[in-house]
mmCIF file of the N, C-alpha and C atoms, coordinates in Angstrom:
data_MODEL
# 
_entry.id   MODEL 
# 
loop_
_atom_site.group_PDB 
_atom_site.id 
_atom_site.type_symbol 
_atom_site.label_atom_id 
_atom_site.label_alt_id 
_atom_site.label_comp_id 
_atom_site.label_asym_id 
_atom_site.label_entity_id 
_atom_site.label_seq_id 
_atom_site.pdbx_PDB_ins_code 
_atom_site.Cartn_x 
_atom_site.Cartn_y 
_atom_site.Cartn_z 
_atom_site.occupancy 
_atom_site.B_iso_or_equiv 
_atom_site.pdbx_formal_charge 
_atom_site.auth_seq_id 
_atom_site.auth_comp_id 
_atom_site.auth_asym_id 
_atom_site.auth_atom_id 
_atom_site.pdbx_PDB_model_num 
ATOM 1   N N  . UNK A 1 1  ? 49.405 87.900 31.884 1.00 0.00 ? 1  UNK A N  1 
ATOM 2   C CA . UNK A 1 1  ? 49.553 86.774 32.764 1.00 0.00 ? 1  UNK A CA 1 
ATOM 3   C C  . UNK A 1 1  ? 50.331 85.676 32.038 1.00 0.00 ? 1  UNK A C  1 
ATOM 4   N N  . UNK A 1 2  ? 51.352 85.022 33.023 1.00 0.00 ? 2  UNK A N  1 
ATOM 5   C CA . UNK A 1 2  ? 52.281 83.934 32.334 1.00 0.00 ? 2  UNK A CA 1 
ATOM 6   C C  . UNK A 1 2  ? 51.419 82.986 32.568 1.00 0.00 ? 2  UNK A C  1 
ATOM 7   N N  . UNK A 1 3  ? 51.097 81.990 31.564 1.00 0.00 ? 3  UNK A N  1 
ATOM 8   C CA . UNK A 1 3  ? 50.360 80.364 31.717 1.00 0.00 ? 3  UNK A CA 1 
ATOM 9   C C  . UNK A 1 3  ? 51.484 79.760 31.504 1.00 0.00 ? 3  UNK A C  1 
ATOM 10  N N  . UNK A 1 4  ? 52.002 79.017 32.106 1.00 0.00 ? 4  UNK A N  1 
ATOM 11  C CA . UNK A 1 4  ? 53.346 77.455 32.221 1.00 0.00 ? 4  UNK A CA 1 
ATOM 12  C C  . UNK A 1 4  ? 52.649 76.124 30.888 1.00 0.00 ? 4  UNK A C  1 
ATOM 13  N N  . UNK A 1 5  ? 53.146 75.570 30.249 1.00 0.00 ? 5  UNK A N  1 
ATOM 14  C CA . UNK A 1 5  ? 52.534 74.656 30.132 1.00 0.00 ? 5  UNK A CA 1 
ATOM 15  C C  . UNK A 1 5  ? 52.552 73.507 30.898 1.00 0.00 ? 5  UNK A C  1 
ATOM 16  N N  . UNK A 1 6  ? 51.837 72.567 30.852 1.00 0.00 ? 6  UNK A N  1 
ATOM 17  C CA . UNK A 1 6  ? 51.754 71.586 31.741 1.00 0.00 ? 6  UNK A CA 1 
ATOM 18  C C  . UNK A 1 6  ? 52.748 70.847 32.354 1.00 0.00 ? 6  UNK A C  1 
ATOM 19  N N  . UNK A 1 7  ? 53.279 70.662 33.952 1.00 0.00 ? 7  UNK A N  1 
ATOM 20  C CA . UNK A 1 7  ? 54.148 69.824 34.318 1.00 0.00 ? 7  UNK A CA 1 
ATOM 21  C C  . UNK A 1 7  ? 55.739 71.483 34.790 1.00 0.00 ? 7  UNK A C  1 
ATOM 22  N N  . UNK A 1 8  ? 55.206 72.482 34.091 1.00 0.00 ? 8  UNK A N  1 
ATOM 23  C CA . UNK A 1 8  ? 56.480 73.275 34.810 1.00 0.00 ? 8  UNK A CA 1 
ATOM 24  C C  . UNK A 1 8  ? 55.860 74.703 35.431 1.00 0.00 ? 8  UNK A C  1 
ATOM 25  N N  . UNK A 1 9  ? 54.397 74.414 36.210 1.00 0.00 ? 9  UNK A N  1 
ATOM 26  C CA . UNK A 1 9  ? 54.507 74.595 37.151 1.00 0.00 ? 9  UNK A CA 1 
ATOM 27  C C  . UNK A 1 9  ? 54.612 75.313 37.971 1.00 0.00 ? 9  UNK A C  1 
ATOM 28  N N  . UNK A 1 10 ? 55.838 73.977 38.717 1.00 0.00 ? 10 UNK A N  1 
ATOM 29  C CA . UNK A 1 10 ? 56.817 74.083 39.638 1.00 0.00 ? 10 UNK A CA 1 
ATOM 30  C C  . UNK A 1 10 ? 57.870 74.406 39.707 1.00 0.00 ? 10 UNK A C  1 
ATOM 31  N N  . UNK A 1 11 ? 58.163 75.126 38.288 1.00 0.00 ? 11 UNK A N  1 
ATOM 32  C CA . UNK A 1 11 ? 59.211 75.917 37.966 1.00 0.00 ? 11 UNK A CA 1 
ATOM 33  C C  . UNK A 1 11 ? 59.350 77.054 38.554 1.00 0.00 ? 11 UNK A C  1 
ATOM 34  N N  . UNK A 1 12 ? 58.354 77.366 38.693 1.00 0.00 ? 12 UNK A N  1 
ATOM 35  C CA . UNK A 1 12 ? 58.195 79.440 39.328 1.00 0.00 ? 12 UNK A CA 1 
ATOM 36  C C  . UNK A 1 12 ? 58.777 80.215 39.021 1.00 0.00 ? 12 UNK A C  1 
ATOM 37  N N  . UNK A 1 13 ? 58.585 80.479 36.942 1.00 0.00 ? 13 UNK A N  1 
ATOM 38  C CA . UNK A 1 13 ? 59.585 81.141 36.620 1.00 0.00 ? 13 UNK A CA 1 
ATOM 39  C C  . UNK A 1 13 ? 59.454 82.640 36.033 1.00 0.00 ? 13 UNK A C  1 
ATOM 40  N N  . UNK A 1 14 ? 58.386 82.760 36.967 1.00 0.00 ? 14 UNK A N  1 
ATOM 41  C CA . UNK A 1 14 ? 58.001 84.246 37.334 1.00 0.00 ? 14 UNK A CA 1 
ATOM 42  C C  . UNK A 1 14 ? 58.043 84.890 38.805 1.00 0.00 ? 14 UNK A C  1 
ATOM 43  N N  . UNK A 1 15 ? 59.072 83.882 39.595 1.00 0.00 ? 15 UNK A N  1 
ATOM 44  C CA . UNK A 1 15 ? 59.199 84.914 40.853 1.00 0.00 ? 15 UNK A CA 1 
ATOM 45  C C  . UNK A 1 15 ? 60.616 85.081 40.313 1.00 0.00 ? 15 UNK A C  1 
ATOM 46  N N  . UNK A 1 16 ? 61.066 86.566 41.610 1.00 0.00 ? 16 UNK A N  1 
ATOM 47  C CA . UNK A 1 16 ? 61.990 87.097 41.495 1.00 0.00 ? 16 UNK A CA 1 
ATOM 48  C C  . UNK A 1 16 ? 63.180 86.427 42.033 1.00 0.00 ? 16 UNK A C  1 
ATOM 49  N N  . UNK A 1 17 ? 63.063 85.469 42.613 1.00 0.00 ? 17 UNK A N  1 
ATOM 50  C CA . UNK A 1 17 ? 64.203 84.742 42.819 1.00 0.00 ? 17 UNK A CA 1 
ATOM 51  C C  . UNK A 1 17 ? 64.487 83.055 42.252 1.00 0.00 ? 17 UNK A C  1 
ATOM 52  N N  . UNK A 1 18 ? 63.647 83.298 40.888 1.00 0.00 ? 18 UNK A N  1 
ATOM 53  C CA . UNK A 1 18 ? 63.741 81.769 40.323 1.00 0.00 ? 18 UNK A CA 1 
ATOM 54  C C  . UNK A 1 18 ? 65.283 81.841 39.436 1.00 0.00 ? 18 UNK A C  1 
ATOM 55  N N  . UNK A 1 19 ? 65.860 80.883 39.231 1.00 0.00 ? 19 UNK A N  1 
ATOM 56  C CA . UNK A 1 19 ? 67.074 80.628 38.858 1.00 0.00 ? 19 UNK A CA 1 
ATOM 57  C C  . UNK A 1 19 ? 67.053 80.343 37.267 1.00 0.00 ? 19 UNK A C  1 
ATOM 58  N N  . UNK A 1 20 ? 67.823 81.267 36.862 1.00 0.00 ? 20 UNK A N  1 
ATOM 59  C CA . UNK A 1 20 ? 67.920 81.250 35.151 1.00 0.00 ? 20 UNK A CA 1 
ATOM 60  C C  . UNK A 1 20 ? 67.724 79.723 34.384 1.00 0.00 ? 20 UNK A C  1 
ATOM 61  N N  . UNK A 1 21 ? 68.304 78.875 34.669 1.00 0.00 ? 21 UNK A N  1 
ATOM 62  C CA . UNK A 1 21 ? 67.849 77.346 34.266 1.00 0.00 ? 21 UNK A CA 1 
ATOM 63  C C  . UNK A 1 21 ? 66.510 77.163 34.516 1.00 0.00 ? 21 UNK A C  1 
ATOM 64  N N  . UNK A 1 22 ? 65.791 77.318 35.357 1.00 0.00 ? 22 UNK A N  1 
ATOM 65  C CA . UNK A 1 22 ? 63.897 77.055 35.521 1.00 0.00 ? 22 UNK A CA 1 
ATOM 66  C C  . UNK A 1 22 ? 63.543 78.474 34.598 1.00 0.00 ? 22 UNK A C  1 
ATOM 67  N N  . UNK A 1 23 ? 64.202 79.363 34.385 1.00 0.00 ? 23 UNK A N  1 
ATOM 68  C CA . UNK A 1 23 ? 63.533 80.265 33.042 1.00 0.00 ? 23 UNK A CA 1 
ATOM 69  C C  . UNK A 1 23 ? 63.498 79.985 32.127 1.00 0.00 ? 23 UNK A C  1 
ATOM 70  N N  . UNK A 1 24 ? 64.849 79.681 31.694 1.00 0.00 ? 24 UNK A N  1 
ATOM 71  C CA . UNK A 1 24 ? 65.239 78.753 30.428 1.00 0.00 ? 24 UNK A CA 1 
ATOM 72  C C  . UNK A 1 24 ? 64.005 77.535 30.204 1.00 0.00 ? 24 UNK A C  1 
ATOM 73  N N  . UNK A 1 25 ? 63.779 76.690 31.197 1.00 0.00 ? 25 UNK A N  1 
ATOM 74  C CA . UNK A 1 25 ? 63.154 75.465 30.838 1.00 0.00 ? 25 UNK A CA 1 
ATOM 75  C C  . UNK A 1 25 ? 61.431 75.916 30.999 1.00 0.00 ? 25 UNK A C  1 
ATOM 76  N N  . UNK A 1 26 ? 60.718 76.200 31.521 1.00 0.00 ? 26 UNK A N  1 
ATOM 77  C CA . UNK A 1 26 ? 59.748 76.561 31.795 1.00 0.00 ? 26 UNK A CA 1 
ATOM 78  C C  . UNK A 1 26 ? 59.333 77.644 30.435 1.00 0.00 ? 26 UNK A C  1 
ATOM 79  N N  . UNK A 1 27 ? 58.568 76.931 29.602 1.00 0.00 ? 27 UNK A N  1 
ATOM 80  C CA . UNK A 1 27 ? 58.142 76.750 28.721 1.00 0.00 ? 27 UNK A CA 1 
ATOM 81  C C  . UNK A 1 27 ? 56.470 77.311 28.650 1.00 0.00 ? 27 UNK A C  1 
ATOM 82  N N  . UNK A 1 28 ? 55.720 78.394 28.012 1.00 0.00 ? 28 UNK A N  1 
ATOM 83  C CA . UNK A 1 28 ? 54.778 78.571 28.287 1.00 0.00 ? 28 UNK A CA 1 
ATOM 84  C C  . UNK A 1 28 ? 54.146 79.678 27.222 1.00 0.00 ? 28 UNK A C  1 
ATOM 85  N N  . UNK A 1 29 ? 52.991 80.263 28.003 1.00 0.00 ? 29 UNK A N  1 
ATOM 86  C CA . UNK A 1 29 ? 52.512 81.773 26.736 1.00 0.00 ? 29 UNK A CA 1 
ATOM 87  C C  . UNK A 1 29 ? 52.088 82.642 27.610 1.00 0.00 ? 29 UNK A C  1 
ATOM 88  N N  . UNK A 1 30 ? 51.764 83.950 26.815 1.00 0.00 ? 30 UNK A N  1 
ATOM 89  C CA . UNK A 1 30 ? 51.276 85.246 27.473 1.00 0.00 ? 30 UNK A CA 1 
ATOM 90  C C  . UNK A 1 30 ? 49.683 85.168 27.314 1.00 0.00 ? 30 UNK A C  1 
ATOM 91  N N  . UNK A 1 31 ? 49.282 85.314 28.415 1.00 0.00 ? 31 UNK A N  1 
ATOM 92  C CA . UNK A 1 31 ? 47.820 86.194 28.108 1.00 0.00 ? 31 UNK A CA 1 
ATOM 93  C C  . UNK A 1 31 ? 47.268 87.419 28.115 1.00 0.00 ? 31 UNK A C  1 
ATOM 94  N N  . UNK A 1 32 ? 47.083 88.223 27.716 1.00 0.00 ? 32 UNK A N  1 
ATOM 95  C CA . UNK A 1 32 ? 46.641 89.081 27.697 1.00 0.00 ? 32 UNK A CA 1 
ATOM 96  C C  . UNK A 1 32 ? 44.860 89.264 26.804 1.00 0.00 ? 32 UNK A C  1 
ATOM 97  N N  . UNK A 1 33 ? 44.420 90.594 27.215 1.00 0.00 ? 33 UNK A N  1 
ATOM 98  C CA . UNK A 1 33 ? 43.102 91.070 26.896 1.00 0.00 ? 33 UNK A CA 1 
ATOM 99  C C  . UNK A 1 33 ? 43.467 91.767 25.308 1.00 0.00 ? 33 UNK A C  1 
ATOM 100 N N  . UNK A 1 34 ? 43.200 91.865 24.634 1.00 0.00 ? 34 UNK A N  1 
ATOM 101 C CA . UNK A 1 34 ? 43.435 92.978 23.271 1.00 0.00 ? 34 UNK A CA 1 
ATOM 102 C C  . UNK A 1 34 ? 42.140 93.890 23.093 1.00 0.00 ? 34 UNK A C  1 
ATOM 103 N N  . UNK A 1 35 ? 42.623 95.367 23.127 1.00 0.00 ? 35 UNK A N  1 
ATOM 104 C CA . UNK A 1 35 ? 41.379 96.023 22.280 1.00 0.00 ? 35 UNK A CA 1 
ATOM 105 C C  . UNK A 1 35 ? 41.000 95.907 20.910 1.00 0.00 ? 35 UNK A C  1 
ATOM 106 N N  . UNK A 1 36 ? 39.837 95.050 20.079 1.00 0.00 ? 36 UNK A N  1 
ATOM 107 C CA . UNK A 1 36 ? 39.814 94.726 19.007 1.00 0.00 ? 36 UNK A CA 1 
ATOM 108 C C  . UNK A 1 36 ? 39.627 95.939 17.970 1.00 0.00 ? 36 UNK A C  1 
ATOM 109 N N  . UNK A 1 37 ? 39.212 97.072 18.343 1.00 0.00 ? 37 UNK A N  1 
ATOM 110 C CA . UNK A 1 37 ? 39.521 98.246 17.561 1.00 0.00 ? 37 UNK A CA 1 
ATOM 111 C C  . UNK A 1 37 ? 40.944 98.607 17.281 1.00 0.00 ? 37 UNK A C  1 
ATOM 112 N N  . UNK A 1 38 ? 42.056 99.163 18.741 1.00 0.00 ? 38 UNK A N  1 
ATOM 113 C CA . UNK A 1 38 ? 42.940 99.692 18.527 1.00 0.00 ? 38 UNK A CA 1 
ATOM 114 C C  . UNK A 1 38 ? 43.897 98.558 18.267 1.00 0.00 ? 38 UNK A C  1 
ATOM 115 N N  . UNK A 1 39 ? 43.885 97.458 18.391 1.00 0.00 ? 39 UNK A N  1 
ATOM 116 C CA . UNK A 1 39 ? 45.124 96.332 18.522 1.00 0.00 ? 39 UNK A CA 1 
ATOM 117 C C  . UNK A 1 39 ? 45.988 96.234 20.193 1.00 0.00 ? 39 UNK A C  1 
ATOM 118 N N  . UNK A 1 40 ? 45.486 97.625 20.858 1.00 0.00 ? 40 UNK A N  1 
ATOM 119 C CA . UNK A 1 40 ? 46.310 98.195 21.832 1.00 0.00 ? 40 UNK A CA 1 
ATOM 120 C C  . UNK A 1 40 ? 45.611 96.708 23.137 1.00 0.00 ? 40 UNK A C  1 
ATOM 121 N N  . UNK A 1 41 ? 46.768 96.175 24.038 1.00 0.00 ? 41 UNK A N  1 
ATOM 122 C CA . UNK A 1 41 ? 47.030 95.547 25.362 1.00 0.00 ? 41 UNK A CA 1 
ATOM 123 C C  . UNK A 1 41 ? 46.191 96.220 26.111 1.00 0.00 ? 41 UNK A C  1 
ATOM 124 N N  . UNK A 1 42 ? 45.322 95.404 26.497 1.00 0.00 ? 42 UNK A N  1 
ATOM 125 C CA . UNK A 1 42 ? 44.323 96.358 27.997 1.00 0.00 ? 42 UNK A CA 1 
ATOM 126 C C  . UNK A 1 42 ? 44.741 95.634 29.171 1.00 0.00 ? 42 UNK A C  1 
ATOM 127 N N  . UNK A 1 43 ? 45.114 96.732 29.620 1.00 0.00 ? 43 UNK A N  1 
ATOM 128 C CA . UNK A 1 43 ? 45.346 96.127 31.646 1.00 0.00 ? 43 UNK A CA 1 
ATOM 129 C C  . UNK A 1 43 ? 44.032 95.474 31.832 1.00 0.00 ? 43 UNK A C  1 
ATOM 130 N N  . UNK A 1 44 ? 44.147 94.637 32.988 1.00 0.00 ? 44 UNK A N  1 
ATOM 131 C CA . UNK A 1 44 ? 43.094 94.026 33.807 1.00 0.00 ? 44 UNK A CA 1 
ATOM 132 C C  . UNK A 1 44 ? 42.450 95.209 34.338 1.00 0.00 ? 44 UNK A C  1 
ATOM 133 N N  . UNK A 1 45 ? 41.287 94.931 34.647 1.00 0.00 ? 45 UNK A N  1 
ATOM 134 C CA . UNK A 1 45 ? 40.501 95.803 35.342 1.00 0.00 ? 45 UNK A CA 1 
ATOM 135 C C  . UNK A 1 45 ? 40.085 95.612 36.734 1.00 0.00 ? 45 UNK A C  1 
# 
């Protein structure tokens, strides 16, 4: 999951028709789950 940081939002720079400048600017992090054994990315459940 993309988290925005605060104030972009309204960028929406995870739909498919957001415009390379609101990608560029829209500023943020990944979340994800980790398996603490394997290191391995777990899908949502």
């Amino acid at each position: 999951m993309w988290q925005p940081i605060v104030g972009a939002e309204s960028l929406e720079a995870t739909k498919a028709d957001c415009s390379l400048e609101n990608r560029m600017t829209a500023y943020g992090y990944w979340i994800t789950a980790i398996d603490k054994e394997t290191g391995d990315i777990v899908d949502p459940v």
